[in-house]
N, C-alpha and C positions, 0 to 999 in steps of 0.2 A: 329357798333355792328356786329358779327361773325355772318352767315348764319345759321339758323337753322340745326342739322345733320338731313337729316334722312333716316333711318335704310333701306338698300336695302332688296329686297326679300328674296335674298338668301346671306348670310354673307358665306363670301371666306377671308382666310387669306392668303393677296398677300401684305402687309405692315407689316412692324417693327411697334411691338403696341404704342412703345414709352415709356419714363418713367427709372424708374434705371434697372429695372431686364430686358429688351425688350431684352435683348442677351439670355435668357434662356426660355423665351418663348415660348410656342407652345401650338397647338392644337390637340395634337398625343400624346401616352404616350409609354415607351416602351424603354430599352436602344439608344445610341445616337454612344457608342464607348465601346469595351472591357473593360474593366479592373477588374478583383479581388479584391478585400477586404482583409486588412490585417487580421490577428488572434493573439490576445495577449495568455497569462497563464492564464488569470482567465475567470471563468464559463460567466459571462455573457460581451458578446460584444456590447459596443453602438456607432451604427456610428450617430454622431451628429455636431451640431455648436451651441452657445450657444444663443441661439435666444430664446426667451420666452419658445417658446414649444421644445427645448431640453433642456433647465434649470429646467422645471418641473420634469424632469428622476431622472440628477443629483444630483440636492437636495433629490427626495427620494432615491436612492443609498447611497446619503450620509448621510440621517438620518438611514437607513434601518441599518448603516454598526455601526453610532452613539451607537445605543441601540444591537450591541454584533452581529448582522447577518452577522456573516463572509461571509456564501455564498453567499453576496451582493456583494462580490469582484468585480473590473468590472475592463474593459481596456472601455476608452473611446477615439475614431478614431475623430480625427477631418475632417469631412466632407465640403468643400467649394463649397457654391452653387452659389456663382458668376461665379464660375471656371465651374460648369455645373457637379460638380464630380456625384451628385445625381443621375446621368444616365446614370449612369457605368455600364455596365451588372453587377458588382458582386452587389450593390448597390439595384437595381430594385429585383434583386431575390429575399433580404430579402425584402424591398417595392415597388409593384410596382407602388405603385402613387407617387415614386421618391420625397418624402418629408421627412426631418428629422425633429425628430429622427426615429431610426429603432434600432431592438434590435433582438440579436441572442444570447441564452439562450444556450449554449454547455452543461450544467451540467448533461445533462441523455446521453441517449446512442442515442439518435436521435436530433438534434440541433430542434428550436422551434422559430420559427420568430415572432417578435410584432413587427406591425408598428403601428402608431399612438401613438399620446403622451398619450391622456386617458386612451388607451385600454392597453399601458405600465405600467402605474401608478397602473390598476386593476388588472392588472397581478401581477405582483413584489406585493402588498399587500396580493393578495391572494397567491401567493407561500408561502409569508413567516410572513402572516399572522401577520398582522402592519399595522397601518394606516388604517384599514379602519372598523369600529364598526361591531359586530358580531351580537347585537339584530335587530330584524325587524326592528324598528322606527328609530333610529340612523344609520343604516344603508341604509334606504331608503332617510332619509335626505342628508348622505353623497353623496349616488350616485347621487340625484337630482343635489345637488350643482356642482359636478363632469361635471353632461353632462349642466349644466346652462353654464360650461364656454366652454365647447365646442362649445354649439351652440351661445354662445354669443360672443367669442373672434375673429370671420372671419367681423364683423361686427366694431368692433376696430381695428384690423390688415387689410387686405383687404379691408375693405369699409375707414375708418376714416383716417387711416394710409396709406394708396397708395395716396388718392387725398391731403392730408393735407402735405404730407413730401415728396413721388416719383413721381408722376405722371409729364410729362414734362410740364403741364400749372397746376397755380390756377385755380378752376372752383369754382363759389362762392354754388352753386346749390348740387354738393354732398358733397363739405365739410361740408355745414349749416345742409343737412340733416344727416351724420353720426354723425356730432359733436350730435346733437340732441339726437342719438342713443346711443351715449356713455356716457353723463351725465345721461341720463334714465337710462343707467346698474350700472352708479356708485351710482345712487340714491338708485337703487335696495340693491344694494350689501351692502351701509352706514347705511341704515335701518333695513338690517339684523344682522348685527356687533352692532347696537343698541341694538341689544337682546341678545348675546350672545359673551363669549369670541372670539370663532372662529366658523368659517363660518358653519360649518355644527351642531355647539353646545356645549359644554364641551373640547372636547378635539379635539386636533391638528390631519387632515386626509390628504387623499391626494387631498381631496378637498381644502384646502390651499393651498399645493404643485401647483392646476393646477391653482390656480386662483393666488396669489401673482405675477407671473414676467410678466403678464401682465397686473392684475390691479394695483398690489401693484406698480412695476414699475413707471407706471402711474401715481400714487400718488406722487411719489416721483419726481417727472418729468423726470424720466431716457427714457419715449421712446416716439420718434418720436417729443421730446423737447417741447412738447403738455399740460404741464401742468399749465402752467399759461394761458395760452388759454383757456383750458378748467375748469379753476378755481378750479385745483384737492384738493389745500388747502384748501376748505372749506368742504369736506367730512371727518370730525373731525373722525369717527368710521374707516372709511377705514385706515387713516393717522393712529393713535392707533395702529390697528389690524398689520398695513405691516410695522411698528414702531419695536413691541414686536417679526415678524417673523427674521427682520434684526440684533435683537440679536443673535439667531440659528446659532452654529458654522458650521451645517451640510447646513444650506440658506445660509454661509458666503462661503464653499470650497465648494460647489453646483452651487453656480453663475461664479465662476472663470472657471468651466471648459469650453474647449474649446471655450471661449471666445476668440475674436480674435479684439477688437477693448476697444477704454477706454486705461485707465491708465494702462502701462506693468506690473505693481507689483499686478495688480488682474488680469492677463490672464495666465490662464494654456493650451496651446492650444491640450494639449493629456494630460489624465492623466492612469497611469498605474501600480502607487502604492501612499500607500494614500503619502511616503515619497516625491512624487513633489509636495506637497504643503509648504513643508518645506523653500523652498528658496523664498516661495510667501510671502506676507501679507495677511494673513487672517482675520485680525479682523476689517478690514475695508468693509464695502460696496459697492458694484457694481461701478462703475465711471457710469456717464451721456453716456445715449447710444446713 
């Protein structure tokens, strides 16, 4: 049996944490090395990778553009965070907690930076006024659901997802306890889909957009290969709900973008007019991530 850790008085980081990402880690924030940002033609620029939380963007860009919002146009920058690009001086400037996605909005006369995936979603809804209900009650439901998965997805990503699939040993002690946590939010989430078509009530928001590519994922066993583990089959409502979003041609060329791993004929690793989807397959579903 392994020796109890325990935790010194003052923690110093003088070790590699370990695990897949340990080359990109730190405890400092702050550019790492130069570099610039490209700049495509159209008003809005998203540097991303298509990881759940920049597949949330892309799918609304690509529903926003769906229902006639030309000025949804977008160049999306494929950003590689193995590679460490995230902490590129041009990078940090528009975030600096050097996480994708990040979003520079050129359309007015002064560029306008969004980082973070939610606070992008509620942006782009309220520019152009979509996706997200206008009366008090529907509206306040939406945003609930909105920040439910903010504050519930570091707990499947980061807690479930590092010790269950990256971490460099099995530890039986956090996997048992995130797995825990993450049937509790699927249980959450199954029981609300119980009452309604979608998640925030009647109609399709961005509260969908930010919860599908990591729960719906999930359901489908596309992440972190967690799904028969975690017995996602049996949340009949979620399975429905992220069923009915996988028809959506704007969920179908929203999940390709910048996708950069899975099956080649659903990865667009930049997209820059909607005509590169044209040599993709679109009507098919995410591959297993």
């Amino acid at each position: 049996m392994a020796s109890e850790y325990m935790p010194p008085k003052v923690w110093i980081w003088n070790k590699a944490s370990g695990g897949r990402f340990a080359n990109i880690n730190r405890p400092i924030a702050g550019p790492t090395h130069e570099r610039e940002l490209p700049v495509g033609r159209h008003p809005l620029q998203l540097y991303s990778l298509g990881t759940p939380n920049g597949v949330k963007v892309t799918i609304m860009l690509e529903e926003l553009l769906a229902i006639g919002r030309n000025g949804a146009e977008y160049d999306a920058w494929l950003i590689k965070i193995g590679d460490g690009e995230q902490f590129g001086s041009g990078f940090v400037a528009v975030n600096p907690n050097s996480k994708i996605p990040a979003l520079l909005d050129r359309s007015g006369p002064t560029p306008i930076r969004v980082f973070e995936s939610g606070a992008i979603l509620l942006y782009l809804a309220e520019k152009f006024q979509a996706f997200l209900p206008t009366a008090a009650a529907p509206r306040a439901e939406c945003l609930s659901w909105l920040f439910w998965q903010i504050g519930s997805a570091p707990y499947l990503g980061g807690g479930f997802g590092h010790f269950y699939a990256y971490a460099p040993e099995k530890i039986e002690y956090p996997i048992d306890r995130f797995a825990m946590e993450v049937k509790r939010q699927l249980d959450v989430l199954d029981r609300r889909l119980a009452e309604s078509e979608y998640v925030a009530g009647d109609e399709y928001t961005i509260a969908d957009m930010a919860i599908f590519p990591w729960y719906g994922w999930l359901a489908k066993g596309w992440l972190y290969g967690a799904g028969e583990f975690l017995s996602a089959q049996d949340y009949r409502n979620v399975q429905r709900w992220a069923d009915a979003l996988l028809e959506r041609s704007a969920v179908k060329r929203g999940s390709m973008v910048n996708r950069t791993y899975g099956n080649p004929a659903r990865q667009l690793h930049e997209r820059h007019d909607a005509g590169d989807f044209e040599t993709k397959t679109q009507d098919k579903a995410p591959a297993k991530s």
